[in-house]
N, C-alpha and C positions, 0 to 999 in steps of 0.2 A: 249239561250246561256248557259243559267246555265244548261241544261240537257246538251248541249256537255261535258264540262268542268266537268260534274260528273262522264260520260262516259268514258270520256278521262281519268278520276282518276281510274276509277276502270279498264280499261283497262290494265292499268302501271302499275297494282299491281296483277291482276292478269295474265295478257298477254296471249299468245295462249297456253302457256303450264297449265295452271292452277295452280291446288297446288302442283307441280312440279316445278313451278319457283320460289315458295319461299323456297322450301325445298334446292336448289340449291344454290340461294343466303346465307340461312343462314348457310348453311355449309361453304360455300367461308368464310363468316364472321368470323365464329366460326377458320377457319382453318388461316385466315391473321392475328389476335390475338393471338395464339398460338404460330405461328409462329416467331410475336414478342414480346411475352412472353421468348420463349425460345432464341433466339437474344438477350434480354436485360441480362439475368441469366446468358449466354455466354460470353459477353461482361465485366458485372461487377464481376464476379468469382473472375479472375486475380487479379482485382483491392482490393478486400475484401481478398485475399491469401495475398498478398504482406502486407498487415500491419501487418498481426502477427511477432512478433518477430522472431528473427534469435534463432536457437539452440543457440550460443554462448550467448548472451542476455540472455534466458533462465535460463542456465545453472548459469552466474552470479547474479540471483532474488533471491536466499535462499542460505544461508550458515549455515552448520553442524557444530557444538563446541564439543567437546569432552570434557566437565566438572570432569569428574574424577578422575582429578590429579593437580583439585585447590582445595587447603585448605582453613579452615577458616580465612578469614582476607589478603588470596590473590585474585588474579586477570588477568585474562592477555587481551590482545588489540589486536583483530582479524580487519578484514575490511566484510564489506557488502554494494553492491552499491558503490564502490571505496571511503567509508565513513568508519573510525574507529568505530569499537564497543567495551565499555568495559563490562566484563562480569568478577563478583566480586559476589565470595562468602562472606559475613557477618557476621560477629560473632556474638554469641550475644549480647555483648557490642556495637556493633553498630549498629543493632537493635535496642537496647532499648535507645538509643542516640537518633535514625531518631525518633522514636514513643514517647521521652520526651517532643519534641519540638512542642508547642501551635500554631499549625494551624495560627491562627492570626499576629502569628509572620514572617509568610512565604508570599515571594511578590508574588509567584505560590504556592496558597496553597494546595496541594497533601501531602496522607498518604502515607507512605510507604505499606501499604497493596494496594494503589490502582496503587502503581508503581511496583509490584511485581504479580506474580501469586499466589492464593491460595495453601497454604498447602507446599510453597516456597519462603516465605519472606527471605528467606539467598540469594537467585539469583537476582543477581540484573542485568539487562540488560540494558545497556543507547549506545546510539550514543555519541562518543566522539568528540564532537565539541559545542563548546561556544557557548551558545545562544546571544551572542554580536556583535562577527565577525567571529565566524565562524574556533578560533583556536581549536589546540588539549591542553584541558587543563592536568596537570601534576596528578600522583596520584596513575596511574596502575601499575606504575612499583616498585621493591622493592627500596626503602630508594628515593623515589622521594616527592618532597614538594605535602604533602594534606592540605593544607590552616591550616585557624585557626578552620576550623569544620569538621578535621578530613576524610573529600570526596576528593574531586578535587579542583585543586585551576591553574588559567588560568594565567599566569604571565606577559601576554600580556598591560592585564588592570587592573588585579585585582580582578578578579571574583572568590569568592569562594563558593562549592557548601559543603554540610553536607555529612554523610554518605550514605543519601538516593539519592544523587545529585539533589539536592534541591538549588536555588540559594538561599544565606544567605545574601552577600555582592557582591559589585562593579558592574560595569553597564550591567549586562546579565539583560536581563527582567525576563527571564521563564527558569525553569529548564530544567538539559541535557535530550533531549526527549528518550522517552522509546517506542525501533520500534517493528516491530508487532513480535513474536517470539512463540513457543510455545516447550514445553519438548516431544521429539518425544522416549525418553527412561528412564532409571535409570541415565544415563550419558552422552546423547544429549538432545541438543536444536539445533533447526532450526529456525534460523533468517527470516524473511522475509516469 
């Protein structure tokens, strides 16, 4: 019985065609795997299309600042991400304010060089909203209250930030965060 059964194996694999019926088969194979190879690629395209963002999405991801025509010790309040940004040139009186003040002293302890770009500690870039709850705190505009530290100061609870916007006082935990931004000229920055 075991010579049928070995016969019978070797029969079924080679058959009456010989090595022509494996070449067949594995072409078949080769070609049913391909086939759904390219069915599956077909299938999930759409699906990997459709997440990328919409142009409109896009287009709101970065916003352009025209800096040129804020002077030292002004500022003005764009949006990025339907989130205000303030962007505040520095004098160097307040400067040398943010960089007087003893690290140790500060509940987020950040230098102003490490909140600012190289070779641009006058530009100051922050997301204007509380790290509390999330209000707009006051400060960008002209003759608006800057706290007792000369930055921003949130009237909501009390929060005030220094010149670097640094939280100093009231219940913000961490300073107004600083988003990703970079100088794309003499006279822009690009947010985002």
């Amino acid at each position: 019985m075991a010579t049928k059964a070995q016969s019978a194996e070797v029969s079924d694999t080679t058959g009456p065609e010989g090595e022509s019926g494996y070449r067949r088969r594995d072409f078949l194979n080769v070609a049913a795997v391909s086939f759904a190879g390219v069915g599956t690629v077909a299938a999930l395209a759409p699906l990997v299309v459709q997440m990328a963002p919409p142009a409109d999405v896009l287009a709101l991801s970065t916003t352009e600042v025209d800096i040129s025509k804020i002077q030292a010790g002004q500022g003005i309040k764009t949006s990025w991400r339907k989130q205000p940004v303030f962007v505040r040139n520095l004098t160097p009186k307040e400067i040398a304010a943010a960089n007087a003040v003893p690290l140790s002293d500060l509940r987020d302890p950040q230098t102003l060089a490490q909140r600012t770009k190289p070779g641009k500690a006058n530009w100051l870039i922050t997301l204007g909203v509380c790290t509390h709850l999330g209000c707009v705190p006051l400060g960008i505009g002209e003759g608006e209250n800057r706290g007792p530290f000369g930055g921003y100061f949130c009237p909501c609870h009390g929060s005030a930030y220094d010149t670097a916007a640094r939280i100093r006082q009231g219940p913000a935990p961490l300073n107004l965060a600083v988003p990703e931004y970079k100088f794309t000229g003499p006279t822009t920055v690009q947010i985002g």
